[in-house]
C-alpha positions in Angstrom: 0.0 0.0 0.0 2.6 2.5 0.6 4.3 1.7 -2.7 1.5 2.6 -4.4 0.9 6.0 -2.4 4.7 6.7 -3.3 3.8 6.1 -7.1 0.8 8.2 -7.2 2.3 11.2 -5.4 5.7 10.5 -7.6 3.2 10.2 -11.1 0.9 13.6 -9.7 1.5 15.8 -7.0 -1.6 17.3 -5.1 -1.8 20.7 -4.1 -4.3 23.1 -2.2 -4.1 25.8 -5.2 -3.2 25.1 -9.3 0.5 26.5 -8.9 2.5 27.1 -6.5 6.0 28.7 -6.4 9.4 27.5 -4.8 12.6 29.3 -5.4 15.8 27.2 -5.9 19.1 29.0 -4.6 22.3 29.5 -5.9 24.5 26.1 -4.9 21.6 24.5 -3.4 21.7 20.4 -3.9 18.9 18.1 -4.8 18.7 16.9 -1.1 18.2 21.0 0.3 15.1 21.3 -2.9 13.9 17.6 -2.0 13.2 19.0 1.9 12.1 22.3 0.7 9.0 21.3 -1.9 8.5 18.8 1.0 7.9 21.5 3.4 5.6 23.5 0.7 3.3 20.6 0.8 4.3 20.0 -2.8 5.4 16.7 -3.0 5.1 13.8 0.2 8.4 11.3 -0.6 11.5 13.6 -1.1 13.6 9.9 -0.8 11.7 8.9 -4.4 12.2 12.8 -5.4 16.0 12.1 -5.3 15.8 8.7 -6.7 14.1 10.0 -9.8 16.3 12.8 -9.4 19.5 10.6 -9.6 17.9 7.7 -12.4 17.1 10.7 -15.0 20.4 12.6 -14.4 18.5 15.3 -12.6 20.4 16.0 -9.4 23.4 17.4 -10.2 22.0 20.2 -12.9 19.5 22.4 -10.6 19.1 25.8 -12.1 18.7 28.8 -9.3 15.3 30.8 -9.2 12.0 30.6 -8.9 9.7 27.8 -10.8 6.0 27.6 -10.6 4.6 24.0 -9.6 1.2 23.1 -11.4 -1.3 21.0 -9.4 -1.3 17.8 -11.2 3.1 17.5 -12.0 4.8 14.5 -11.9 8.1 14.4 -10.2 9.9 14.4 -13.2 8.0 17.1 -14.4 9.3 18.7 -11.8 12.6 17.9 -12.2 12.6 19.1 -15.5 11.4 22.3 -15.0 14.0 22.8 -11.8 16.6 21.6 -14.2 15.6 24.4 -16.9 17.9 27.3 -16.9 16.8 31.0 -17.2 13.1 29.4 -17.3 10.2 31.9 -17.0 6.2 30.3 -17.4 3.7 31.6 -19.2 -0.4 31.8 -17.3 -2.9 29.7 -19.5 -6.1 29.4 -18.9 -8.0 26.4 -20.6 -11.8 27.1 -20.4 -14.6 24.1 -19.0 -15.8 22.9 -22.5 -12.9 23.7 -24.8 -12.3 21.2 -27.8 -8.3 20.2 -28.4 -8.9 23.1 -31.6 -9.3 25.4 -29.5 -6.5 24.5 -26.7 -4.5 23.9 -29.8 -5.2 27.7 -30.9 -4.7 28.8 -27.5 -1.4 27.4 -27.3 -0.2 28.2 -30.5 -1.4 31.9 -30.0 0.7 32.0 -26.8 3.7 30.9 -28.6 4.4 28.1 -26.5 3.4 25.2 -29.2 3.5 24.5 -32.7 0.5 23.5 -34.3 1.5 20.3 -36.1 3.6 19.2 -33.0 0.9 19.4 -31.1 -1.2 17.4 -33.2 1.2 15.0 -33.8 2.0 14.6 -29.7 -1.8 14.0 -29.2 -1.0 11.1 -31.0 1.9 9.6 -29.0 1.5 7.4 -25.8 0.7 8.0 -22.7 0.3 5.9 -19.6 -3.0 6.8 -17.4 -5.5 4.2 -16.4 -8.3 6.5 -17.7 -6.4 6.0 -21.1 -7.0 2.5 -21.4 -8.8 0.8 -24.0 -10.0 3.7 -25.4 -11.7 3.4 -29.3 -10.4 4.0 -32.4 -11.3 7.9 -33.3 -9.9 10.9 -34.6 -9.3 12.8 -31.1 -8.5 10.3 -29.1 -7.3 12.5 -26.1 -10.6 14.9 -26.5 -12.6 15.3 -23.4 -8.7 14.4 -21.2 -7.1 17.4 -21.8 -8.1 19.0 -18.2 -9.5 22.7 -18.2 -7.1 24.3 -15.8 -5.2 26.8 -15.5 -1.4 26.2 -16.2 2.3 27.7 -15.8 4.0 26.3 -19.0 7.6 26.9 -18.5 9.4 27.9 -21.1 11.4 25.4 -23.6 8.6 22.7 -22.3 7.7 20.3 -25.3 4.1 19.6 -27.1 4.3 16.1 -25.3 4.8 17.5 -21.9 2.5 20.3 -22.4 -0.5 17.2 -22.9 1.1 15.0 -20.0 0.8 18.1 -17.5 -3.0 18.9 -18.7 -3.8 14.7 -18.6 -2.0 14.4 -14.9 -4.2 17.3 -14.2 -6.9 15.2 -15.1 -5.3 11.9 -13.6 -5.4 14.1 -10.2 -8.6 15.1 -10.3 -10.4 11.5 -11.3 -10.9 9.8 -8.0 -10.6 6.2 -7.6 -14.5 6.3 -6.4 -15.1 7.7 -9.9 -14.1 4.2 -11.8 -16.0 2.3 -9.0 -19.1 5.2 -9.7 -18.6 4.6 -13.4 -18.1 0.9 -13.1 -21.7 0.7 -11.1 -23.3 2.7 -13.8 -22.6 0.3 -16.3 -20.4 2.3 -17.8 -16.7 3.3 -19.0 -14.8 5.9 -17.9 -14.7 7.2 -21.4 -18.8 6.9 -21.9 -19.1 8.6 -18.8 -16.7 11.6 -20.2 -18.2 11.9 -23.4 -22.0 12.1 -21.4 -19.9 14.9 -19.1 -18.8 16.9 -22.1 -22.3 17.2 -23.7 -23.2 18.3 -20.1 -20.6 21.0 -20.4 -21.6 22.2 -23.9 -25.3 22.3 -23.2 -26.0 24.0 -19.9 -23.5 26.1 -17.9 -26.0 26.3 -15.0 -24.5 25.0 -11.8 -28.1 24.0 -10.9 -29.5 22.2 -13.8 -26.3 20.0 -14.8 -27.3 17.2 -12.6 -30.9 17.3 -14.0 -29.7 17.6 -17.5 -27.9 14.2 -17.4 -31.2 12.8 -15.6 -32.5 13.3 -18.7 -29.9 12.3 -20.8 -30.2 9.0 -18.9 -33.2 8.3 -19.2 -33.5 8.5 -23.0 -30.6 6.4 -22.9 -32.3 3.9 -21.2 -35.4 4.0 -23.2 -34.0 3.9 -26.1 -34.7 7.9 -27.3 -31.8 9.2 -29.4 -30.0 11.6 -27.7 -30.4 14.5 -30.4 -27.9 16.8 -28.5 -27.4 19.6 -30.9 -23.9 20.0 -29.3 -22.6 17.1 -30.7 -23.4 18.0 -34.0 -22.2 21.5 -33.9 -18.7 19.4 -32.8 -18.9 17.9 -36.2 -19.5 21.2 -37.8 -16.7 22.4 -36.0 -18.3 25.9 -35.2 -21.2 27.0 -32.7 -24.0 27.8 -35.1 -26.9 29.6 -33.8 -29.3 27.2 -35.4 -28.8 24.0 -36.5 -30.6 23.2 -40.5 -32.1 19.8 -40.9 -29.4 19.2 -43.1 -26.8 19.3 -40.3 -28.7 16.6 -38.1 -28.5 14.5 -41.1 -24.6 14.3 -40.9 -23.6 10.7 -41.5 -21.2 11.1 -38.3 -20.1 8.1 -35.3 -20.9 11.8 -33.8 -24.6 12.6 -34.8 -26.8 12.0 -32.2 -29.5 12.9 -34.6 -28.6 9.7 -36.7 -27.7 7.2 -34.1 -28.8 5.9 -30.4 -26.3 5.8 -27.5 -23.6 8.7 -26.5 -20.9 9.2 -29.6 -17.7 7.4 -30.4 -16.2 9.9 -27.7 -16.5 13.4 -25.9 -17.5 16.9 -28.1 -15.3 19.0 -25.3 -13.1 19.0 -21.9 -15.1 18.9 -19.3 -14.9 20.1 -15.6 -15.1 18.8 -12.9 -19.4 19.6 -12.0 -19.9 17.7 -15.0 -17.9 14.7 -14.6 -19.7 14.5 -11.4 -23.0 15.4 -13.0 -22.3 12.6 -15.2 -21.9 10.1 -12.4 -24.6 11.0 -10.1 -27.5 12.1 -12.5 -30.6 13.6 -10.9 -33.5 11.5 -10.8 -36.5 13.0 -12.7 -39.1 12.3 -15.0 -38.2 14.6 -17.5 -37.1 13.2 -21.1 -36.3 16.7 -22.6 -35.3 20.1 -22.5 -35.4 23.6 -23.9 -33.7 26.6 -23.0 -36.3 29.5 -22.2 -36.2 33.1 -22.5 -35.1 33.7 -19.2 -31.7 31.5 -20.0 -32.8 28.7 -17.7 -34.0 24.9 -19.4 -37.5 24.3 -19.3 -37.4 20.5 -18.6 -40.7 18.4 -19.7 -41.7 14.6 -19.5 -43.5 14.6 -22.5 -42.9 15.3 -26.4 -46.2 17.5 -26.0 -45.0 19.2 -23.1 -41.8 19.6 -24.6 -43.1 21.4 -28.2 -45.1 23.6 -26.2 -42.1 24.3 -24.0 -40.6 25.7 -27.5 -43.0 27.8 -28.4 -43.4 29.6 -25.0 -39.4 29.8 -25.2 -39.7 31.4 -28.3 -42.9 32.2 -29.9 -41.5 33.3 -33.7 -40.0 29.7 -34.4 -42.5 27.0 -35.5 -42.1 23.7 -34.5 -42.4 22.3 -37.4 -39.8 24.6 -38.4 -36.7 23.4 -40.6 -33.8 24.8 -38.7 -33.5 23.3 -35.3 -32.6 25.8 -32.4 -28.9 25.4 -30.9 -29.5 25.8 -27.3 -25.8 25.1 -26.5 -24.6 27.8 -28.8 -26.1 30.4 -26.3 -24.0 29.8 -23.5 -21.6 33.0 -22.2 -18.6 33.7 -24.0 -18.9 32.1 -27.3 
């Protein structure tokens, strides 16, 4: 048991903010910064620090000044950034609900990562339990990549830039989270793909539970999903309204077209919805609308629900061709 404490601490550090700064001195050794990030509550087994430290050829290169620790680092993470001279960090900020694109553009836009790189990194391995047996697809790391945000030291490759944000996610998946997703009847990467169409269709702290009460119940009655969300992910921008044409998208992602959650998440979810995910609300409700006032009218019946859409807006018809984007109207896009 304590070998296994010792590895998780050594593969992600948890700390009480998302960075936190040390400052490495002039002559100091890798036994005096071992006992200091110790003391900062940073990392728990200074012994394994200075084994890594020794192993990877660490210990006798420490650069003096101050690094910025990100929650989620590994030890040799660490190491790496301690052992980088003249390093300075940049502050990014990844957004609940971003898609890789738009980390990718956030990154590149920083000047911290090249596009292609980066795309071709997503590709490589990486070794997380929440990683395994994951399907074939496209974006095989979308809905991992852990809204946060980050110090990227400078000089820090496109590979390390994913590790940090997938041991951010690594730190922030609890072990009662496989046994939640496992008593679902579900896979971790079923129950991430449910929390990212969470993310991208309510931003309302008090109807994401409810909303994936809904989404499980169609789920279990067999009702297609029809989350516009997921088809504006195929579109690849946040239309407004959706045409009939776009639900008719021959996509593993149209929810329109086929039963069940897609071949993987639309976005990176926080947090709220990974845990809205796992502990749905019960209700009786099988759909939703978003209403003038910005909150979801919920409804149990298709009746109900068409009504619901006309009192949300009274000028589209429900027999209408275009099919209104509720997602697209969340803050900030």
């Amino acid at each position: 048991m304590f070998a296994v404490l010792v590895f998780r601490d050594s593969a992600s550090v948890s700390l009480s903010s998302e960075t936190q700064t040390v400052e490495i001195y002039e002559g100091e050794g890798i036994s005096e910064a071992a006992e200091q990030l110790k003391e900062s509550g940073i990392i728990k087994y200074p012994f394994m620090f200075k084994i890594q430290a020794k192993l990877g050829g660490y210990a006798a290169n420490l650069q003096p000044g101050s690094a910025d620790i990100t929650d989620g680092m590994s030890y040799e993470e660490i190491l790496a950034l301690l052992t980088t001279p003249n390093r300075s960090a940049t502050k990014i900020v990844i957004p609940e609900g971003y898609e890789v694109r738009q980390i990718a553009e956030t990154l590149c836009e920083a000047g911290i990562a090249d596009w292609d790189r980066f795309y071709e990194a997503l590709n490589d391995e990486y070794d997380y339990r929440f990683l395994e047996n994951l399907p074939e697809r496209e974006n095989r790391l979308e809905g991992y990549l852990f809204p946060a945000t980050y110090e990227i030291p400078e000089g820090m490759s496109e590979h390390d830039i994913i590790n940090l944000m997938l041991s951010a996610f690594d730190n922030q998946f609890k072990d009662e989270y496989y046994d939640r997703a496992e008593e679902l009847g579900m896979t971790v990467d079923q129950i991430i793909t449910l929390a990212s169409i969470i993310e991208r269709e309510t931003d309302s702290e008090a109807e994401r539970a409810k909303v994936a009460g809904v989404f499980y119940n169609r789920l279990t009655s067999d009702m297609k999903l029809q989350s516009c969300a997921t088809v504006q992910y195929i579109l690849g921008e946040r239309k407004p309204v959706l045409a009939i044409s776009d639900t008719q998208i021959d996509s593993p992602y149209n929810t329109y077209m086929y039963s069940g959650l897609p071949i993987g998440p639309i976005a990176n979810p926080g947090l709220a919805c990974i845990e809205a995910a796992l502990y749905p609300e019960e209700t009786d409700a099988y759909y939703f609308v978003q209403g003038s006032d910005g909150q979801h009218i919920f409804s149990t019946t298709y009746e109900e629900h068409l009504a619901a859409m006309q009192e949300s807006d009274p000028t589209i018809s429900v027999d209408s061709t275009a099919i209104e984007n509720q997602d697209s109207l969340k803050s900030g896009e």
